[in-house]
N, C-alpha and C positions, 0 to 999 in steps of 0.2 A: 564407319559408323556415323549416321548422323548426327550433328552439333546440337546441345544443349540451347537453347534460346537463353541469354542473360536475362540477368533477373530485371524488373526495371529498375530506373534510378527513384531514390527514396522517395517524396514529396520535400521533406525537410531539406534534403537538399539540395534540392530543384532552387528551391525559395532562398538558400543562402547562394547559389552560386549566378541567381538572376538577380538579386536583391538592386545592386547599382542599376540597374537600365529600365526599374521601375517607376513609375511616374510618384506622386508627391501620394496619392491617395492611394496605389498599389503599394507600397510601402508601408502606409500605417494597415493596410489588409494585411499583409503579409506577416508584420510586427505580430497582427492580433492572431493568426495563425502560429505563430513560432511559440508566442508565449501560453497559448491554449491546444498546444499539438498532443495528441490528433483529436481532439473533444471539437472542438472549433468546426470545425470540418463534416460534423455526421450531422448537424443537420441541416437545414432547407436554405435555401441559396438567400430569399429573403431575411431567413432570420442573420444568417451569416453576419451577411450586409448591415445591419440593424446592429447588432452587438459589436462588430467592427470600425461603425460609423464614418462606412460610405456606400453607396448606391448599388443598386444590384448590377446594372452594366459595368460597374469595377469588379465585381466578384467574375464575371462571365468572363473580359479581358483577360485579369491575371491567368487564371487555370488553363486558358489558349494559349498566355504567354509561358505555363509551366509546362504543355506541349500535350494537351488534353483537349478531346473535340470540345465538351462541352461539360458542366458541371456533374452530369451522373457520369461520364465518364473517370471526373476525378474522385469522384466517392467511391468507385468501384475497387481504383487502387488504395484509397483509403482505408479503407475497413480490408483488403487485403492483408495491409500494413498492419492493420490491429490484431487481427487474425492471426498473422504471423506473431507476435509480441506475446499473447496470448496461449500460445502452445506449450504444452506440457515440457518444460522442463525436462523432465526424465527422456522426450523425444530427443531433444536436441542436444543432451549427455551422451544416446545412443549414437547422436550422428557428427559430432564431433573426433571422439571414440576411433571411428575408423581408421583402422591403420597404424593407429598410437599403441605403444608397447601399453600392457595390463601396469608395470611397474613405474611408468611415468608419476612424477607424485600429483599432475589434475586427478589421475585414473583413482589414483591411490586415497586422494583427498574426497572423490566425489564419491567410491565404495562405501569410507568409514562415514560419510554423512546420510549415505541410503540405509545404512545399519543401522545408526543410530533412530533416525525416523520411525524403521520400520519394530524396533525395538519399543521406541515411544510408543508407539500407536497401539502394541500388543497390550501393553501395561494400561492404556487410559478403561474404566469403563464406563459406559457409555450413560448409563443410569445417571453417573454423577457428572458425565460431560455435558449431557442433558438438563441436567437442575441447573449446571453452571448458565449452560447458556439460558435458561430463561429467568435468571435471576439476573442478568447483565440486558437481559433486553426487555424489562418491565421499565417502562421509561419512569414510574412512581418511586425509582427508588435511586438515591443518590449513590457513587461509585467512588469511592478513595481506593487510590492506588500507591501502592510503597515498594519500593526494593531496596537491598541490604548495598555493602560495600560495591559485589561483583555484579550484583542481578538488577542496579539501579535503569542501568542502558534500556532492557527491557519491560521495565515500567513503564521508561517515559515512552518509548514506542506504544506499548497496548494503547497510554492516553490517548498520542495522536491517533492511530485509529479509530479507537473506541468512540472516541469528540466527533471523528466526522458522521456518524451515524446515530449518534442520539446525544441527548445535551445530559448534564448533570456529572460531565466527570472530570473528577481533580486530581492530581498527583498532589502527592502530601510533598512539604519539602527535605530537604535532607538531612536538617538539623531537627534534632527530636524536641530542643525547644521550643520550635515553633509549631509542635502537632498540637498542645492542648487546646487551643481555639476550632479547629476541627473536632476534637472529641466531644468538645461540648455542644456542636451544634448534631450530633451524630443524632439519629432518630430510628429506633426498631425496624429492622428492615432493610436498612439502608447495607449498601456491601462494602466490605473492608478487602482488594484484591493484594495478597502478600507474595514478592517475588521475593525467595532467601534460599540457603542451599547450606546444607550441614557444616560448620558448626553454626546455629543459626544466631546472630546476633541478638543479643541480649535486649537492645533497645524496642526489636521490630517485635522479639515475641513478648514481651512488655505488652507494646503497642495494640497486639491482636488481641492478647487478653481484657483488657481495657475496653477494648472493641465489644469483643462479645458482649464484657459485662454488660454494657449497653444497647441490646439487644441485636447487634448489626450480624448479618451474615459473613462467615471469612472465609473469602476462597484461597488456599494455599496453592504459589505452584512453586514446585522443590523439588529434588533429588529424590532418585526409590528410595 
């Protein structure tokens, strides 16, 4: 049978295992490369250059020296790279899988998570997944977020996300002493998002009624 072709070697680490035989200014390229991986990289040789803060004949060198004829050549494997990063999950469950007993606990761990998902997803509807999201993505309207003892983790996640794509959103903090300065600046409108899970803490649904009364939207997300 004919031989599979190897995969190529990464870019990442092409650049850590060439790193020393770099000159002064392929070095800080490559710095700016590792620490912007692989965003750095998709676009134009100039801009590279430019945000990297060195010349384009440094940009053209290194990518020779990472064994690439010339800049679209290393973008091709680039975005390969991302391509691959980007693959469905549920693909690479299926291709793992092979060969592994059903009762290995990965098999057994990744079943009870495909259940649960797919459990999730039946129960959401859509009507009100729909209102949700266009009440989170009216940028006029300010976003407080809270979670209880166990559901705080995923609070502060929605933040970070939520922040990179539009401004106005706060995590309240975890002492309920310090919510009333929040409550008072709350304005009609504005949304209240509540992570809590039965029995639901006494402080947060306080919190959410307080909310309301104020006329703020409150999205719950909890247990059926």
């Amino acid at each position: 049978m004919p031989q599979q072709s190897a995969a190529p070697e990464m870019i990442e680490d092409r650049l850590a295992q060439r790193f020393e035989a770099l000159t002064p200014s392929e070095r800080l390229l490559a710095g700016h490369l590792t620490r912007h991986y692989p965003v750095a990289g998709l676009g134009s040789m100039p801009q590279l250059a430019k945000e990297a803060g060195v010349s384009t004949p440094t940009v053209l060198r290194l990518v020779q020296k990472l064994g690439f004829r010339g800049y679209p050549d290393f973008q091709t494997q680039l975005r390969a790279e991302v391509e691959a990063r980007l693959e469905s999950p549920l693909s690479k469950q299926a291709r793992w899988t092979q060969g592994v007993p059903r009762t290995h606990i990965l098999n057994r761990f990744a079943d009870a998570v495909l259940t649960n998902l797919s459990v999730t997803l039946g129960r959401i509807d859509h009507a009100e997944f729909d209102a949700c999201a266009a009440l989170l993505a009216d940028p006029a309207r300010r976003v407080l977020v809270i979670g209880g003892r166990i559901t705080h983790a995923l609070a502060d996640y929605l933040v970070t996300q939520l922040g990179i794509v539009r401004p106005g959103v706060t995590a309240l903090p975890v002492l309920s002493s310090a919510w009333p300065p929040a409550l008072l600046e709350l304005r009609p409108g504005d949304v209240l998002i509540v992570f809590d899970i039965r029995r639901y803490e006494g402080a947060i649904l306080q919190l959410a009624e307080l909310a309301a009364e104020q006329g703020a939207e409150i999205v719950l997300i909890t247990d059926p």
